[in-house]
Biotite code that builds the C-alpha atoms (Angstrom):
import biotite.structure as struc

atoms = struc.array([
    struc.Atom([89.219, 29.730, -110.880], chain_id="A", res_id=1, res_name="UNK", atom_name="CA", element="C"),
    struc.Atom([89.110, 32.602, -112.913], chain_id="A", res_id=2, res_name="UNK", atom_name="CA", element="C"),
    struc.Atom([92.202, 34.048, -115.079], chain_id="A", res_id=3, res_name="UNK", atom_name="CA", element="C"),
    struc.Atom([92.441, 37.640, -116.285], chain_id="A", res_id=4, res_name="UNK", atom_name="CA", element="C"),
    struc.Atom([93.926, 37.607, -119.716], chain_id="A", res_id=5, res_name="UNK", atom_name="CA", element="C"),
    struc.Atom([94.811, 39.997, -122.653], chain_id="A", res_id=6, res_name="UNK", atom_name="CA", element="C"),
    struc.Atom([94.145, 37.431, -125.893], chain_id="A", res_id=7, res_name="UNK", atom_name="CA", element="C"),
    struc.Atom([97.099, 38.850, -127.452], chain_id="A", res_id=8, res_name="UNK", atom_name="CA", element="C"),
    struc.Atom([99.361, 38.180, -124.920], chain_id="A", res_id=9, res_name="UNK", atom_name="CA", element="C"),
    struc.Atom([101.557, 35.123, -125.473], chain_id="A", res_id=10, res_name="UNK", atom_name="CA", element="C"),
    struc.Atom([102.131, 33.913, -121.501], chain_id="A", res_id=11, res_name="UNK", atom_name="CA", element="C"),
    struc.Atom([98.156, 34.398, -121.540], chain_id="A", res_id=12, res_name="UNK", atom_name="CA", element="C"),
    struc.Atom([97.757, 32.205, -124.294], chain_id="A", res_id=13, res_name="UNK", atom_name="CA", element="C"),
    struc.Atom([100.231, 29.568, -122.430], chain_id="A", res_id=14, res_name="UNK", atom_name="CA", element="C"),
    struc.Atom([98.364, 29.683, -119.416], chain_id="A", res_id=15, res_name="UNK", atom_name="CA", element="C"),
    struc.Atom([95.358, 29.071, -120.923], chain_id="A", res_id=16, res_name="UNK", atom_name="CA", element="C"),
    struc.Atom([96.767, 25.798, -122.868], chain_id="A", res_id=17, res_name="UNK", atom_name="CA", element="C"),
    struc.Atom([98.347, 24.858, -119.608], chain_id="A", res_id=18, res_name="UNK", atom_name="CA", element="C"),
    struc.Atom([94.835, 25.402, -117.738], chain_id="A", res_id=19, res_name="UNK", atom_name="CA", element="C"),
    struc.Atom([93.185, 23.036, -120.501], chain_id="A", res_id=20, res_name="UNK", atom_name="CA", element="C"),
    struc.Atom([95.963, 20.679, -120.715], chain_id="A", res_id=21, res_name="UNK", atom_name="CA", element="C"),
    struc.Atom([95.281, 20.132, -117.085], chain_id="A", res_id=22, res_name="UNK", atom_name="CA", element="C"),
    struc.Atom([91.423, 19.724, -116.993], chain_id="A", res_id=23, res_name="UNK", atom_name="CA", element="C"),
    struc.Atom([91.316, 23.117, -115.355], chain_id="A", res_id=24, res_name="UNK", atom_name="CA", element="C"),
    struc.Atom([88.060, 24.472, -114.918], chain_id="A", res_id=25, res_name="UNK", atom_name="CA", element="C"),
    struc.Atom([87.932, 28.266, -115.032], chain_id="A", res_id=26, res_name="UNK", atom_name="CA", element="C"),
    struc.Atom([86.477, 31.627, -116.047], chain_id="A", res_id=27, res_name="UNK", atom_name="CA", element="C"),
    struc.Atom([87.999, 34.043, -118.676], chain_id="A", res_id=28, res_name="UNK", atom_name="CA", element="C"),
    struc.Atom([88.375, 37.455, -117.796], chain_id="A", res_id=29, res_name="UNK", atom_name="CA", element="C"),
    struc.Atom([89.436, 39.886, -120.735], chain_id="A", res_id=30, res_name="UNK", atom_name="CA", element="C"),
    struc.Atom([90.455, 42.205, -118.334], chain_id="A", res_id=31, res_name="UNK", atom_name="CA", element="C"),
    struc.Atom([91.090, 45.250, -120.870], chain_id="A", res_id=32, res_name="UNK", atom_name="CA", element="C"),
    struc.Atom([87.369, 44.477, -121.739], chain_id="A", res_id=33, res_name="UNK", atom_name="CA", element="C"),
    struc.Atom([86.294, 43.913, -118.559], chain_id="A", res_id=34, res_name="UNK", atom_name="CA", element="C"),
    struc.Atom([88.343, 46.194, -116.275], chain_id="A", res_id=35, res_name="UNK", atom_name="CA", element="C"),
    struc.Atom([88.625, 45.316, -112.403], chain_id="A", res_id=36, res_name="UNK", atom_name="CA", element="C"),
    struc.Atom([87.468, 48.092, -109.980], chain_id="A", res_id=37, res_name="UNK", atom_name="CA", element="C"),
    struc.Atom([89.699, 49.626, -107.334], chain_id="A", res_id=38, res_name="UNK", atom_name="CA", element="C"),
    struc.Atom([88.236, 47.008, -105.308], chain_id="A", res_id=39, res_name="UNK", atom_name="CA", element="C"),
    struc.Atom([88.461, 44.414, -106.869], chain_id="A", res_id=40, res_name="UNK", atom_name="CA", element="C"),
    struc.Atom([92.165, 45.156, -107.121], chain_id="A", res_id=41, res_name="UNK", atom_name="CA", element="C"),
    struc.Atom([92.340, 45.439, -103.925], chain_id="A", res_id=42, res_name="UNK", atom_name="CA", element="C"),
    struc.Atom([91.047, 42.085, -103.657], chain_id="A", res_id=43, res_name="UNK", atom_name="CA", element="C"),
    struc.Atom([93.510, 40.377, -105.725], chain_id="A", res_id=44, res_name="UNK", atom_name="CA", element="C"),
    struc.Atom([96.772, 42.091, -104.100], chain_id="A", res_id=45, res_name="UNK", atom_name="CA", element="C"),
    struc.Atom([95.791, 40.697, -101.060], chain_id="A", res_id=46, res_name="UNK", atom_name="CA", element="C"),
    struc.Atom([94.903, 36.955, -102.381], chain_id="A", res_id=47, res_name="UNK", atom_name="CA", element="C"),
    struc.Atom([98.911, 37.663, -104.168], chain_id="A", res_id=48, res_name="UNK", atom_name="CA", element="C"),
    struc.Atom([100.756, 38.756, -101.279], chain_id="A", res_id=49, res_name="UNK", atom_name="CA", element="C"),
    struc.Atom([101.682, 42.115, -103.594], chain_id="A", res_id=50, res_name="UNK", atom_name="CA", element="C"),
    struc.Atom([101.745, 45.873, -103.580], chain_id="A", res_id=51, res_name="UNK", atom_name="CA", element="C"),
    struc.Atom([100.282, 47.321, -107.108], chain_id="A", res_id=52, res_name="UNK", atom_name="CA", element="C"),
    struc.Atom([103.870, 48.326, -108.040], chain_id="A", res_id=53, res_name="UNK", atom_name="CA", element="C"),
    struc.Atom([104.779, 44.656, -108.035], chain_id="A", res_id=54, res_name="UNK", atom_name="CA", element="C"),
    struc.Atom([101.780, 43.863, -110.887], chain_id="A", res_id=55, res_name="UNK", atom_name="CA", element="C"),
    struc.Atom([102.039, 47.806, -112.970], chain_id="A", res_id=56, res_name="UNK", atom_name="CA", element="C"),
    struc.Atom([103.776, 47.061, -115.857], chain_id="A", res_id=57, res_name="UNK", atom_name="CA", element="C"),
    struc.Atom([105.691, 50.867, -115.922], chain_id="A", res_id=58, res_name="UNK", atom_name="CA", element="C"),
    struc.Atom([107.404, 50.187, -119.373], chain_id="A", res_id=59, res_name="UNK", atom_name="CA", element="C"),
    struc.Atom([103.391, 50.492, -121.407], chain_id="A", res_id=60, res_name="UNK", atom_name="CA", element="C"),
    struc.Atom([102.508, 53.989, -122.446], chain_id="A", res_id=61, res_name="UNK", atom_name="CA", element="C"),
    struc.Atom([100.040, 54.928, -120.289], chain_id="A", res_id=62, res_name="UNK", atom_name="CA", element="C"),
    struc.Atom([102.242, 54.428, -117.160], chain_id="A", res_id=63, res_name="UNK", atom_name="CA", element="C"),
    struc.Atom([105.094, 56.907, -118.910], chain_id="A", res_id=64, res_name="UNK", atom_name="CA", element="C"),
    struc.Atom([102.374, 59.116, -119.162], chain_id="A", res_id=65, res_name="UNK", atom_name="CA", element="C"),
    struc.Atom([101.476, 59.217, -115.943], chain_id="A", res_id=66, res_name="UNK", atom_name="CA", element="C"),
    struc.Atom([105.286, 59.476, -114.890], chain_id="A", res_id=67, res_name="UNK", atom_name="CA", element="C"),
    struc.Atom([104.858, 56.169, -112.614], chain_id="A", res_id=68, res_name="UNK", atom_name="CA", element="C"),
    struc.Atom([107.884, 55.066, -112.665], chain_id="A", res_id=69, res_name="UNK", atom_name="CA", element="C"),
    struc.Atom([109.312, 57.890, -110.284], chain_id="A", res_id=70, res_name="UNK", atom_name="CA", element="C"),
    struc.Atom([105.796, 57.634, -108.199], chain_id="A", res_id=71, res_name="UNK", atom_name="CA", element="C"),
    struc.Atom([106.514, 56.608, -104.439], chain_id="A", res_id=72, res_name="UNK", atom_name="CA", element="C"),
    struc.Atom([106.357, 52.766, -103.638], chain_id="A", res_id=73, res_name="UNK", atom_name="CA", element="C"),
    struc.Atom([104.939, 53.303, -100.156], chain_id="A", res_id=74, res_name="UNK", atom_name="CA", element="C"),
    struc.Atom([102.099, 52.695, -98.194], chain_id="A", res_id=75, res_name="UNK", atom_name="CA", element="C"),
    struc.Atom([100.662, 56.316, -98.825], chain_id="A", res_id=76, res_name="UNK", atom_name="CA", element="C"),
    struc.Atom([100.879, 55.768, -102.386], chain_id="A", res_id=77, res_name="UNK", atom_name="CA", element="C"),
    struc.Atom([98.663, 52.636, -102.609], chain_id="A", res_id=78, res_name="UNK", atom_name="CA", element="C"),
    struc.Atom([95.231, 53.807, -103.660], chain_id="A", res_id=79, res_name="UNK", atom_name="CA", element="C"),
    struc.Atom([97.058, 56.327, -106.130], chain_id="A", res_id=80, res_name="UNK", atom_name="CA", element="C"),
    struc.Atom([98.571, 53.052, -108.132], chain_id="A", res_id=81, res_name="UNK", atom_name="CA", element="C"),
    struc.Atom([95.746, 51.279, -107.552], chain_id="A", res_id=82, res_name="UNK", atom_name="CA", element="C"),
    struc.Atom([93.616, 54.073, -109.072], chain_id="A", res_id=83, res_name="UNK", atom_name="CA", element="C"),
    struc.Atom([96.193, 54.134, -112.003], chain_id="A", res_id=84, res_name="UNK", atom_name="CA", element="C"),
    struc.Atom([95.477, 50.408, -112.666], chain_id="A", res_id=85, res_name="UNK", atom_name="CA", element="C"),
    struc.Atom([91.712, 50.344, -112.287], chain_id="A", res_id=86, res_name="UNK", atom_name="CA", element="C"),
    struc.Atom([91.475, 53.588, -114.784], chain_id="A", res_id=87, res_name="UNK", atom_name="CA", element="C"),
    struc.Atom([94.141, 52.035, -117.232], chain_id="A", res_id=88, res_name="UNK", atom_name="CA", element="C"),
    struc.Atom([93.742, 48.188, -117.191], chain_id="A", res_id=89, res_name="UNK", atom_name="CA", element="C"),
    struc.Atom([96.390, 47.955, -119.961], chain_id="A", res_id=90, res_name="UNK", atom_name="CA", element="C"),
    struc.Atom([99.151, 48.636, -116.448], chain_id="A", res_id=91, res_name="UNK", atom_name="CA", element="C"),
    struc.Atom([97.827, 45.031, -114.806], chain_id="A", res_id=92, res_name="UNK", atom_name="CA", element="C"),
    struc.Atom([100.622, 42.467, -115.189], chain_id="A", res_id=93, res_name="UNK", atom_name="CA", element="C"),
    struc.Atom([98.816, 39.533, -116.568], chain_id="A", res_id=94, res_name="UNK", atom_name="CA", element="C"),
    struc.Atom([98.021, 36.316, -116.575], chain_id="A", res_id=95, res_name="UNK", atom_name="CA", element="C"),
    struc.Atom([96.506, 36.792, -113.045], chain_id="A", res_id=96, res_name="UNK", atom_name="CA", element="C"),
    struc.Atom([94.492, 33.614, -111.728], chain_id="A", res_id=97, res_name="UNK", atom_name="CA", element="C"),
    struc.Atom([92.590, 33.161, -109.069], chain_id="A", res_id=98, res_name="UNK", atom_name="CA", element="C"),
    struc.Atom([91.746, 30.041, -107.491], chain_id="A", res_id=99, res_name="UNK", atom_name="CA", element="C"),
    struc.Atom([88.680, 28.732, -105.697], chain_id="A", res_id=100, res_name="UNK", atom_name="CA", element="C"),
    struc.Atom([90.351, 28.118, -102.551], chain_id="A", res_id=101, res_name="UNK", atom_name="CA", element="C"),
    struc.Atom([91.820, 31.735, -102.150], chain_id="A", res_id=102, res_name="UNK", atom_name="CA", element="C"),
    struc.Atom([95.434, 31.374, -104.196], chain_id="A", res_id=103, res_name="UNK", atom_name="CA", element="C"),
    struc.Atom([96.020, 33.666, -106.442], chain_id="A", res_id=104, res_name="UNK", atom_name="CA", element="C"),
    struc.Atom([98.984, 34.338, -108.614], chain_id="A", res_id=105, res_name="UNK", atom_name="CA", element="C"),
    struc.Atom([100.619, 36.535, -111.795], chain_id="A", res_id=106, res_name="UNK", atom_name="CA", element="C"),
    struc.Atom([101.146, 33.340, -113.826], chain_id="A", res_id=107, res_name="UNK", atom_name="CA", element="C"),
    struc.Atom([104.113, 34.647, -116.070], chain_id="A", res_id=108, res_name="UNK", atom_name="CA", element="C"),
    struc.Atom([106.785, 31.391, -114.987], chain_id="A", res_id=109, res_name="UNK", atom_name="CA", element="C"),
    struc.Atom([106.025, 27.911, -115.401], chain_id="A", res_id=110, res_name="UNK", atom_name="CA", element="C"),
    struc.Atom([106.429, 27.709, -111.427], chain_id="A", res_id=111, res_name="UNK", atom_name="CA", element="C"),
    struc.Atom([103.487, 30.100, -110.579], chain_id="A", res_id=112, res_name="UNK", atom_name="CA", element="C"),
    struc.Atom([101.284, 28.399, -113.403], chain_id="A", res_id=113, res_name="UNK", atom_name="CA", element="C"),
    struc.Atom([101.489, 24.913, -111.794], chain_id="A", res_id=114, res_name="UNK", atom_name="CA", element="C"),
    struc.Atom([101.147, 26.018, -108.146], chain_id="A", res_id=115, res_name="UNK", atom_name="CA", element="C"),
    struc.Atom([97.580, 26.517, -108.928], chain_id="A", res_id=116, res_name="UNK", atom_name="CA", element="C"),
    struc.Atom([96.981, 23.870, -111.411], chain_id="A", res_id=117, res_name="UNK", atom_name="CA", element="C"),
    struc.Atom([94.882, 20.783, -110.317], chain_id="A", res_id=118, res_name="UNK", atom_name="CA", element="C"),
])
């Protein structure tokens, strides 16, 4: 599995302890490092079930910025969060993991965490 993380991110740092309390084995992503394409987000809101509006986090700076909190949460609108997210990384919710068998989830409750825990 592979987890997207910001290090200074304190659910990121409890997932991870979680993962390794487990015997997880998994792949760190420092995804403000390492910044997921469009497609790649893409990717992931389908493995979560989600729209990108349901993983932007609209209170960081960039996203006031931008104004996204009064941007349409439609269909139509899609690619334009999407392209928000993939050109400012900092707007992707996080922990996001992604499991080997195609579950993925935002891992910020204890629920979500164990649902893809060994």
């Amino acid at each position: 599995m592979e987890i997207w993380i910001n290090p200074r991110c304190g659910k990121c740092r409890t997932a991870l302890g979680e993962l390794d309390g487990a015997g997880a084995e998994y792949t760190v992503r420092r995804y403000l490092e390492d910044p997921p394409t469009a497609a790649e987000l893409v990717q992931v809101l389908e493995r979560l079930g989600l729209e990108p509006w349901d993983i932007t986090r609209t209170d960081e700076q960039a996203a006031k910025d931008l104004g996204m909190k009064d941007w349409p949460r439609e269909e139509g609108s899609r690619d334009r969060w999407i392209a928000a997210m993939a050109e400012h990384p900092i707007l992707i919710q996080r922990p996001i993991i992604t499991a080997d068998d195609g579950h993925a989830v935002v891992a910020r409750t204890p629920e979500a965490l164990k649902s893809v825990l060994p």
